[in-house]
C-alpha positions in Angstrom: 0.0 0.0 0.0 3.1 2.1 1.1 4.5 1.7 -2.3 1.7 2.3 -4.3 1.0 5.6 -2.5 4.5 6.5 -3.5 4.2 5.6 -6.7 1.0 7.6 -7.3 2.8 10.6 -5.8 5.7 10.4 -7.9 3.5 10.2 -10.7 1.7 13.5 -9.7 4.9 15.7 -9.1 6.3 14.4 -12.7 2.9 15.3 -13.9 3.0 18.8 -12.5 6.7 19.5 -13.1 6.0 18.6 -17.0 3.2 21.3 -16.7 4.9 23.7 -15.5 7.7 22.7 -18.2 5.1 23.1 -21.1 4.2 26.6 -19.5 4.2 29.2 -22.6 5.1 32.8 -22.9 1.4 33.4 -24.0 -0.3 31.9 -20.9 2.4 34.6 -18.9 1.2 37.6 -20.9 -2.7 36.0 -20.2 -2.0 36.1 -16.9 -0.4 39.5 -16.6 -2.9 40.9 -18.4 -5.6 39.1 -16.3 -4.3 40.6 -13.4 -3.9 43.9 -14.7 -7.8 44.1 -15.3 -8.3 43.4 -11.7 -6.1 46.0 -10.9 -7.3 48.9 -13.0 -11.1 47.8 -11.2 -10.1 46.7 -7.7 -6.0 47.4 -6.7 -6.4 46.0 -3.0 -9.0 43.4 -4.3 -6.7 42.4 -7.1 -3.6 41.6 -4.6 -5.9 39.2 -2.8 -6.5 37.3 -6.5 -2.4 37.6 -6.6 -2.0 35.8 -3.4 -3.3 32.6 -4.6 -3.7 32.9 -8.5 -1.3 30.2 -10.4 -1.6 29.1 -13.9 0.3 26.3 -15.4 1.3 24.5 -11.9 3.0 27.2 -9.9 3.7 29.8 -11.8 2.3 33.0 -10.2 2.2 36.7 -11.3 3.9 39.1 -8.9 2.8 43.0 -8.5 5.5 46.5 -8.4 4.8 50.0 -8.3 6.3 52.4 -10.1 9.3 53.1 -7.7 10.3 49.2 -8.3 9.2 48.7 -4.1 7.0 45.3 -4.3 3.9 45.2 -3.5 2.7 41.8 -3.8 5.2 38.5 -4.5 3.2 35.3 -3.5 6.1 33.6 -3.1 8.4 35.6 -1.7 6.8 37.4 0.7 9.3 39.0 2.4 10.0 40.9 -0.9 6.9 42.5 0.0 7.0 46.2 1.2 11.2 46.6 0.0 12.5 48.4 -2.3 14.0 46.3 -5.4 16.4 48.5 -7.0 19.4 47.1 -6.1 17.8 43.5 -6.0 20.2 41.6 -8.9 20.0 38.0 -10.5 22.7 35.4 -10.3 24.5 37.2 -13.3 24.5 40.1 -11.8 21.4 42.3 -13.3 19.4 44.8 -11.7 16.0 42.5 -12.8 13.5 44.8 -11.4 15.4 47.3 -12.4 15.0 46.3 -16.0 11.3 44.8 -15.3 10.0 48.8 -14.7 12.0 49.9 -17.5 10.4 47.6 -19.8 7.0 48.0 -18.7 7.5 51.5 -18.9 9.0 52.0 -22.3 6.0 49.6 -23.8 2.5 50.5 -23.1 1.6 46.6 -24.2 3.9 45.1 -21.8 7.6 43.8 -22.7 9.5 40.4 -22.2 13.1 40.0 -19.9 15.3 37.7 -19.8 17.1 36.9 -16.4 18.0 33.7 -14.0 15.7 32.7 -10.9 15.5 30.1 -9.0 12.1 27.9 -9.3 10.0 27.4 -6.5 12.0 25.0 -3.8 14.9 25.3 -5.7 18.3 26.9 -4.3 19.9 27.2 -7.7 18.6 29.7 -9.8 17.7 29.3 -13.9 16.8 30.8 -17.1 13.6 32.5 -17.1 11.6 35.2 -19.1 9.0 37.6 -17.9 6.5 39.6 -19.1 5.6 42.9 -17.6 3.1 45.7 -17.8 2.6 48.6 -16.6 -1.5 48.3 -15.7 -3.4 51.5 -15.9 -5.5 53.0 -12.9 -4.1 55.8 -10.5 -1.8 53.2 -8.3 0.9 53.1 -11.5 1.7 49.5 -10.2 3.5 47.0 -12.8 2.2 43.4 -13.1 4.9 40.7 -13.8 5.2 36.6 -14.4 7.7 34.8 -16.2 8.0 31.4 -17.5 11.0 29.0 -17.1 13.6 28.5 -20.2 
């Protein structure tokens, strides 16, 4: 019984690993975009629908304002609050840095490359994100990424 338990399990974390493998660039954008709608009707409702919102597995959108201070990271919450200027990737870039100058310099949102690590996971890898700059008087930049 022990066994097949374990098997079963195993079964379901390959299952939701490849899902999160077969994550697109398109379902990101959706769910940026998603997210951005909520904003521009409901900000503080709209960070409650970020707090447990995933698509494709795990994958999670994650919400700045437009001083690159987070507002809402599901996952790593004590990102919340802090300032992110200075915050850099394994290869040394200024990522949400370059998040709020590429949601800024594109009113439809832009794509970034840049190295995280995946949930769980000490080592970080390649990932792209989309981000958007949502409309609505808070000026706060919606952002989710997809791994390489």
């Amino acid at each position: 019984m022990k066994r097949a338990m374990l098997i079963v399990a195993s079964s379901l974390l390959a299952l939701s690993a490849r899902a999160e493998e077969a994550c697109t660039k398109e379902q990101a954008k959706e769910a940026v975009e998603k997210i951005c709608k909520d904003v521009e009707a409901d900000a503080d409702k709209a960070l409650e629908t970020v707090q447990t919102y995933r698509f494709c597995g795990s994958n999670y959108v994650w919400v700045q304002d437009a001083n690159v201070n987070m507002v809402k990271h599901p996952i790593k919450p004590k990102l919340n609050g802090t300032s992110l200027k200075e915050n850099k990737d394994d290869n040394g870039k200024l990522l949400f840095v370059e998040f709020d100058k590429s949601a800024k310099a594109n009113k439809d949102g832009g794509w970034v490359d840049y190295v995280w690590p995946k949930p769980g996971a000490e080592k970080a890898t390649d990932k792209i994100s989309f981000v958007k700059k949502c409309g609505g008087p808070k000026g706060w930049i919606v952002g989710s990424g997809v791994w390489k």
